[in-house]
C-alpha positions in Angstrom: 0.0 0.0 0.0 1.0 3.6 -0.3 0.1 6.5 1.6 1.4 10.4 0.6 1.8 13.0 3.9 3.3 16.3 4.3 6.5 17.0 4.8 7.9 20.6 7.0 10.9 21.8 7.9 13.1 20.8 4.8 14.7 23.4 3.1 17.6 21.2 0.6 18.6 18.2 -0.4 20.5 17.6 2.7 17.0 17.5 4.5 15.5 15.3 2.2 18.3 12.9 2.5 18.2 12.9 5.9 14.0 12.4 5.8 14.2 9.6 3.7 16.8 7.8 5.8 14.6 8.2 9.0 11.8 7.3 7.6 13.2 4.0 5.7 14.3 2.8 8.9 10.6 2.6 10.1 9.7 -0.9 10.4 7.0 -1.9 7.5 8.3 0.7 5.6 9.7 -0.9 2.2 10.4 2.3 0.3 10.4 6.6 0.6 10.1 8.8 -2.0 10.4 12.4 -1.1 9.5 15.9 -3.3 11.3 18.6 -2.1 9.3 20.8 -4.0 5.9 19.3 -3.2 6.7 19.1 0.2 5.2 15.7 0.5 6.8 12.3 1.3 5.5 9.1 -0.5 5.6 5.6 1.3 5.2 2.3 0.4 4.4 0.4 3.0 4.0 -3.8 4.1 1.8 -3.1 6.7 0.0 0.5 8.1 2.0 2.4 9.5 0.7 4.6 12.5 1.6 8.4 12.2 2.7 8.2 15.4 5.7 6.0 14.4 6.7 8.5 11.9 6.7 11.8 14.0 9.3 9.2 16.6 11.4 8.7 13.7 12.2 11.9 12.6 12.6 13.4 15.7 10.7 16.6 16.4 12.9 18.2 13.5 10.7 17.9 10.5 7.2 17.8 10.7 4.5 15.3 9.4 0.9 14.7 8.7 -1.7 13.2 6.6 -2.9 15.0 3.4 -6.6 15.4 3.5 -8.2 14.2 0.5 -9.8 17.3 -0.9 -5.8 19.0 -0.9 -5.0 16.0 -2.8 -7.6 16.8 -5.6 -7.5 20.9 -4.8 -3.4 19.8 -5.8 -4.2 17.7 -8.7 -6.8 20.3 -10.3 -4.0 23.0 -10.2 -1.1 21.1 -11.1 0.1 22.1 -14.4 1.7 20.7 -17.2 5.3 19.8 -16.4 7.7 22.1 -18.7 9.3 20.7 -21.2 13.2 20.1 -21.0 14.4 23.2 -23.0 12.3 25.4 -20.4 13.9 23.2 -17.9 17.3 24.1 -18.5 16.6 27.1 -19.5 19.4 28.8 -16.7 21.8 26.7 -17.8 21.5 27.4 -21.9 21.7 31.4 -21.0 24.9 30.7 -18.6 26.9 28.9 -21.5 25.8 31.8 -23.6 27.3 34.1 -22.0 30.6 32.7 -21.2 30.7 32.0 -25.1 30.1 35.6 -25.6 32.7 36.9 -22.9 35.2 35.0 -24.0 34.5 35.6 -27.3 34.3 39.6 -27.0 37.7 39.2 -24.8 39.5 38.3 -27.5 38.1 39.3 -31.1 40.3 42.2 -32.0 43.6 39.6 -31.8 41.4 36.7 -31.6 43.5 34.1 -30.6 41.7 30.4 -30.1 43.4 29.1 -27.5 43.8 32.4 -24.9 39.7 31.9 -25.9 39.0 29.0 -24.5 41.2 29.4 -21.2 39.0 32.2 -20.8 36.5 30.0 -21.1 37.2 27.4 -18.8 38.0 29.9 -16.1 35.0 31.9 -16.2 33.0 28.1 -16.3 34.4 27.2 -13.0 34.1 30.7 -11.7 30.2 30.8 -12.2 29.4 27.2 -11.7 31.5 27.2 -8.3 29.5 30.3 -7.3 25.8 28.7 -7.7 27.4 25.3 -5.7 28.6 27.9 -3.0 25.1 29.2 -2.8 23.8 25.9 -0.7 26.9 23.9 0.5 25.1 21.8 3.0 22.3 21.1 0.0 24.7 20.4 -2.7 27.0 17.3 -1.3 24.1 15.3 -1.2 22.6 15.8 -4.7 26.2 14.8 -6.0 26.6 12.2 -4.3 23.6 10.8 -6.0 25.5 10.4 -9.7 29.4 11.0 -9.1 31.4 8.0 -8.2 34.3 9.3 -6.0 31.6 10.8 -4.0 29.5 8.4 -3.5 33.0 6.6 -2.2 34.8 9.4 -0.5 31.8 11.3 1.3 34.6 14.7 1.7 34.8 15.1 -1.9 31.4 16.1 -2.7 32.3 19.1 -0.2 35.8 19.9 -1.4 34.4 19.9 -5.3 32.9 23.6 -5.2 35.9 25.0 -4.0 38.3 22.6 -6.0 36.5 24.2 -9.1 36.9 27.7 -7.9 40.6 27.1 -7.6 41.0 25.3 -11.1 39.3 28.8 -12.7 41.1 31.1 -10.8 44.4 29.0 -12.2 43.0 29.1 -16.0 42.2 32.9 -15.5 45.8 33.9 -14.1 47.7 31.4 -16.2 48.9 29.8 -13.3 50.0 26.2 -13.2 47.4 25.6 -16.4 49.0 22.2 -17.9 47.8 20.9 -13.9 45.1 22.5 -14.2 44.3 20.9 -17.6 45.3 17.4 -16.1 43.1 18.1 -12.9 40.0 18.7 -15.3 40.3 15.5 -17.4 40.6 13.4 -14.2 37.8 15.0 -12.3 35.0 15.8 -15.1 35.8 12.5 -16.8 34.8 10.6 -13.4 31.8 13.1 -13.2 31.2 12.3 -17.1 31.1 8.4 -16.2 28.1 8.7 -13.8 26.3 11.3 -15.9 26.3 8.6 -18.5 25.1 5.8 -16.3 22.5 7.7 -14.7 21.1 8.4 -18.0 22.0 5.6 -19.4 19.6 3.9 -16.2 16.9 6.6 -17.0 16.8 7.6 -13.3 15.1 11.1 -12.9 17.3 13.0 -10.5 18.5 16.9 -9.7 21.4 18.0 -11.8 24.0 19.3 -9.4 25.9 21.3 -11.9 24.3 24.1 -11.1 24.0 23.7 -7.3 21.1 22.8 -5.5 19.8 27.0 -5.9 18.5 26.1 -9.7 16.6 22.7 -10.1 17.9 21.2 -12.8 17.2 17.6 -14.3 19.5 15.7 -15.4 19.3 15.0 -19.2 22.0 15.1 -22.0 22.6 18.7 -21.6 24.7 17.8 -18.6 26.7 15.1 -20.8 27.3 17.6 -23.2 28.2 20.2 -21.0 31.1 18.1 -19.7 32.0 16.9 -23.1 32.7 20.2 -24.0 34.8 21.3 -21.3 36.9 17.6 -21.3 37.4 18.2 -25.3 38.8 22.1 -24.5 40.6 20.4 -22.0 42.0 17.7 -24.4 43.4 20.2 -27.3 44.8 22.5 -24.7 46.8 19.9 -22.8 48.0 18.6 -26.3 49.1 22.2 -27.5 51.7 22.6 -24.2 52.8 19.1 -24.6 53.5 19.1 -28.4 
């Protein structure tokens, strides 16, 4: 059987991993499916579940209760027609945009190719760093969900923002760029190889490319995204070694 109830008191993904934990480990309970956005937990269960048993496991620090009936069809009335995937990633379409253009305009009265795209690369891990930045706690856990290393080494997923800060501060100042290069391939190749599996397993989960601020699916605009940076990265690296 399954039963939907409200959800109160979470606020990122952290808090929805940390609701669906609790509420797994509730006896009967054989699987949790939580909605940030709707606010609403959904629970398959082997046997009923008394509410009771869910306000003990989660401890006084999120709230739950049953969804009457009539919000469940006032919700279903008003629920609109789910946007389709170029409205979806809308925010992360303009962003490349506009790194294409500023690195572009940096460099078209001597326009030199590869200046160009270290340009670009810098001012990619500038801005995506910043929107990971905006929700720290929120965005270890939605990374976790699709990245290998961090679904092995936990710290990673918190180090990540900052390591990509670092990497386009180096690309911007010319500092240390052939590591830089080498640090890229390693770390967006491992990020590539779940991208491709999660897609690849048709899961439905938040993109964390842009943080946990935006709400982003996951779809081959991800895949591409790191194809492009990893090919960038590729030419470059070959250009100081040959």
């Amino acid at each position: 059987m399954k039963q939907t109830y409200s959800i109160g008191g979470m606020t990122c993904m952290g808090c929805v991993t940390a609701v669906s934990g609790k509420l797994a480990a509730v006896a009967g309970i054989d699987q949790v499916a939580i909605s940030l956005e709707k606010e609403e937990a959904t629970l398959s269960m082997k046997r009923p579940v008394a509410l009771v048993e869910l306000k003990a496991a989660l401890n006084g620090k999120y709230t739950i209760w049953e969804r009457p009936a009539t919000q469940e069809r006032v919700k279903l009335a008003n629920r609109t027609k789910e946007p389709s995937k170029i409205q979806q990633l809308r925010p992360l379409l303009l962003i490349f945009a506009y790194l294409f253009s500023a690195s572009f305009l940096l460099h078209f009265k001597q326009w030199d190719m590869k200046e160009a795209m270290l340009d670009f690369m810098g001012l990619f891990y500038i801005v995506f760093s910043f929107f990971k930045l905006l929700d720290l706690k929120g965005f270890p856990a939605s990374f976790r969900m699709y990245d290998p290393l961090a679904k092995v080494v936990p710290g990673y997923a918190w180090v990540y923002p900052f390591l990509e800060l670092a990497l386009g501060l180096l690309f911007l100042f010319r500092f240390q760029v052939e590591l830089a290069l080498i640090i890229t391939i390693v770390v967006l190749g491992i990020t590539t190889i779940g991208v491709a599996r999660t897609l690849l397993d048709k899961k439905k989960i938040q993109c964390a490319c842009l943080g946990t601020a935006l709400k982003l699916p996951m779809t081959e605009a991800t895949l591409i995204e790191n194809s492009i940076m990893l090919t960038m990265a590729a030419v470059l690296l070959s250009q100081f070694i040959f």
